[in-house]
N, C-alpha and C positions, 0 to 999 in steps of 0.2 A: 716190633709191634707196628710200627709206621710203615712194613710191607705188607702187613698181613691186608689179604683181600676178605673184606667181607661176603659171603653168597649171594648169589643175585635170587631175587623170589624164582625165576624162572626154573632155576637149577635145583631150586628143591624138589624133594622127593615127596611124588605122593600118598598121601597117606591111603591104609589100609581101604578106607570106607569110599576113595575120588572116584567120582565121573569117569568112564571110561572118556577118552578125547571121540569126540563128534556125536556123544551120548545128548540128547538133551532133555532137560523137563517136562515135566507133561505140563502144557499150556492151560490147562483148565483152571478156575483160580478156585474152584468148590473143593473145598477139601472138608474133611472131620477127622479129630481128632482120637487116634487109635492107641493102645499100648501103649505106656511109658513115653505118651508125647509122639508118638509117631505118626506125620501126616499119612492120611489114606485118600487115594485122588478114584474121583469116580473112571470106572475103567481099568484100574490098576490094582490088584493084591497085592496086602503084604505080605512079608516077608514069610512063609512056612503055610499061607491060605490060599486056598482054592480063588479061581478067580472068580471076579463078579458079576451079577448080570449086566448086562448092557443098558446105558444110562439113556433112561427115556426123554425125551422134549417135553418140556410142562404141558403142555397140551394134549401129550398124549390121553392124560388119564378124566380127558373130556365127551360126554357122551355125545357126539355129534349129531346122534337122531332128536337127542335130548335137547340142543341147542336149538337144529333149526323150529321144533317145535315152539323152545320162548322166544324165536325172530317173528312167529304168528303172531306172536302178542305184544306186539310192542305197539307203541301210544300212538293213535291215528289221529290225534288232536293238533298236536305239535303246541308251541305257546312252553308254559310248565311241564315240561314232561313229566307224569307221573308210574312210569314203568321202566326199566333198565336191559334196553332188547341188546340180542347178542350181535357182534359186527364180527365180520368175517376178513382175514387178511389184514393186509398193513394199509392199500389205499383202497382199499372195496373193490379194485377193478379185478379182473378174471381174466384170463388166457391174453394180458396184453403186455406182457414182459417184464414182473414186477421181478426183478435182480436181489430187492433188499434181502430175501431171506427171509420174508416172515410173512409169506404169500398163504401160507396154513394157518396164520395164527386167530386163535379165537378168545373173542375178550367179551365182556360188557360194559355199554357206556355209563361210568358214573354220572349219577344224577342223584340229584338234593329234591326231598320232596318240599310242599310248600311248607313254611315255617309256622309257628306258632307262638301265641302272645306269651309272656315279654320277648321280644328278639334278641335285647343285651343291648348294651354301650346306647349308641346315639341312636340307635334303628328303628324305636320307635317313634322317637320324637323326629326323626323326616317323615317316617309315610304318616302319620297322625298331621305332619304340616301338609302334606300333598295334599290329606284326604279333604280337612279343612282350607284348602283352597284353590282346590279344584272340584267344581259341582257335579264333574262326570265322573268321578274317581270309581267307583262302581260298575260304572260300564265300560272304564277305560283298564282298569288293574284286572290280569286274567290271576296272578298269583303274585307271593313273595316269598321268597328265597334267604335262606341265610346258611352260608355253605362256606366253611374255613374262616371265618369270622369276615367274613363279605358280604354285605347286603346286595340282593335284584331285586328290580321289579320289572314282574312281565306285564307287559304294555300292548294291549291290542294296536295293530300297525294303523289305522286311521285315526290315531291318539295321540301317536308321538310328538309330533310339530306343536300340540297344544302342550301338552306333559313337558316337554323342554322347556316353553315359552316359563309355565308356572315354576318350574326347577330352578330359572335363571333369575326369574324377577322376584319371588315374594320374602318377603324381608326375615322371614321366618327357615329359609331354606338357603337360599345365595348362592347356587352353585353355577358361580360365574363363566367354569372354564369345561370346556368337551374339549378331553386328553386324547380320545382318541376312539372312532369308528371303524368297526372289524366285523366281518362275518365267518360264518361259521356251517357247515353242511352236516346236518345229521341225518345221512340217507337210509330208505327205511320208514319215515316218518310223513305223514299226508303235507303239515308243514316243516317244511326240510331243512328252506334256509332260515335263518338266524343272526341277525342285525344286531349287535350289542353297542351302546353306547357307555363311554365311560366319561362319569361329570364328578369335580374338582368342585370343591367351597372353599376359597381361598380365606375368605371371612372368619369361617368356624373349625375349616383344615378338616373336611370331611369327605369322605368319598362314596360314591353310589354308582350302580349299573342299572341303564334300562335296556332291559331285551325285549324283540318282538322277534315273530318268527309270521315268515310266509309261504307258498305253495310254489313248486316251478310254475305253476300253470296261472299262477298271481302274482308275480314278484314284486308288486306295487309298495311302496311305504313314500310315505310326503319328508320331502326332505329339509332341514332341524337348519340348515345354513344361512336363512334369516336371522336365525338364532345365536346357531353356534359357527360364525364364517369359518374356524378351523377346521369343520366338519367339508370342506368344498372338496379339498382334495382326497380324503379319506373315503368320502360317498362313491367317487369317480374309481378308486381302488376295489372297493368291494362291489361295485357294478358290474369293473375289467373281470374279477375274478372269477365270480359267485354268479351275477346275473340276473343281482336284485333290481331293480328300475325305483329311481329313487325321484317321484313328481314334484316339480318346481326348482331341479337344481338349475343355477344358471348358465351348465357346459356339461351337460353330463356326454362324454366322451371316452374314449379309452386313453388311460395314463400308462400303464406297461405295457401289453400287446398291442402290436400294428391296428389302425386302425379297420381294416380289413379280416379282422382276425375272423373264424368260426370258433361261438361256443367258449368256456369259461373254465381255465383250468384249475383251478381251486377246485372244482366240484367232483364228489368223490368217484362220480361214472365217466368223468372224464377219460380217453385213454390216453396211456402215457405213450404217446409219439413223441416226435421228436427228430432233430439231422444227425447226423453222421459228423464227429468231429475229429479230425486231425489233432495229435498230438505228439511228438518227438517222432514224428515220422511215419508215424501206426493210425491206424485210423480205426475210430471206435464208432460201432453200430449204434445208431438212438435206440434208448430203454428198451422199445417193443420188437423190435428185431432179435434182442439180444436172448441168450439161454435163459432158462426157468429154473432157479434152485428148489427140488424138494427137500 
């Protein structure tokens, strides 16, 4: 007994139903469940059936005349969007080398229409303290929002610097801290870009957003860094990016592209250029050079 070899796995025999050697799986991870448990993968018949049609792209069963028609109609206001236009592609750009694959693909942008009384949780009792102490609150609120249990408030842009000032100070609100300044390009739209601010009440442990939204042909909003200093370098980012001109920062500069740079590439007509990079020897074409996947 203390000779006998046990068999090595490799040496077993395979069974009736094994993988041919260099057979492999169908990579697709969408299966349904057929017969007695038996996966069926799109593309592949089973076992004694006819094969299947050919597995469409979800997009395919999109009427694309149908679309660009609802891109006619999407909200020329900007601020709350009250409409959900269709986008086209993965970055909006066109014939400039988009590689990811999903240069066809057609979506619509989710959007939250304005909210309605009661808001839930804390929601009312901030904008009800806004509105009580701030005497423009009416000509300054374009709309509010309440979307995944997140309160906005859209903020006409010659408002902001004041709406932060009362955000910060009134005893009734206290939201001491701006976490964090980001924009955003919803192109398509007359006001495109979109300034979000995100404010902390460390007092009540509350949170709030105020968005504005501006034109490329306006990008003006007064900038909150009197207010909120942690907004300095934030403002300077979405300036580099976006292209927003944010008045009264006190370095408004570029913080990631060369100072010398053209143009903002956050922005979704950007094109994707770019250099040419060496890597293990091989040298790879920037984006726009590169092949087009349909």
């Amino acid at each position: 007994m203390a000779d006998e070899k046990l068999p090595h796995p490799a040496e077993d025999k395979p069974s009736a139903d094994a993988k041919p050697a260099g057979e492999r799986m169908p990579q697709s991870t969408d299966v349904s469940e057929g017969p007695a448990d038996e996966k069926v993968y799109p593309g592949h018949a089973a076992a004694g059936e006819p094969d299947p049609l050919p597995v469409k792209h979800p997009t395919d069963s999109i009427d694309r005349l149908q679309a660009t028609d609802d891109l006619d109609e999407m909200v020329s206001g900007g601020g709350a969007p009250t409409s959900n236009p269709v986008q086209h592609g993965m970055f909006g750009v066109i014939g400039s080398g988009d590689t990811s694959g999903m240069g066809g693909l057609v979506r619509r942008r989710p959007t939250a229409a304005p909210a309605e009384r009661p808001y839930g949780s804390y929601f009312d009792e901030t904008v009800d303290a806004l509105a009580a102490a701030f005497p423009q609150f009416d000509a300054a609120v374009e709309a509010v929002t309440v979307d995944r249990d997140e309160l906005t408030i859209h903020i006409r842009p010659e408002f902001i610097a004041q709406v932060c000032q009362t955000m910060r100070d009134d005893p009734a609100l206290r939201y001491e801290f701006c976490s964090d300044v980001s924009g955003t390009d919803y192109l398509g739209e007359a006001r495109r870009l979109h300034v979000t601010y995100h404010l902390l009440s460390m007092t009540f442990r509350r949170r709030v957003r105020l968005e504005v939204a501006v034109s490329v042909d306006d990008p003006h909003v007064p900038s909150v860094t009197k207010v909120y200093p942690t907004a300095d370098w934030q403002e300077r980012e979405t300036y580099d990016m976006y292209g927003v001109i944010f008045d009264g920062h006190p370095n408004l500069t570029r913080i990631l592209m060369p100072d010398d740079w053209e143009g903002h590439p956050q922005r979704k007509d950007y094109p994707l250029g770019g250099v040419p990079v060496e890597y293990k020897g091989a040298e790879i074409p920037p984006p726009d050079e590169r092949r087009q996947y349909k």
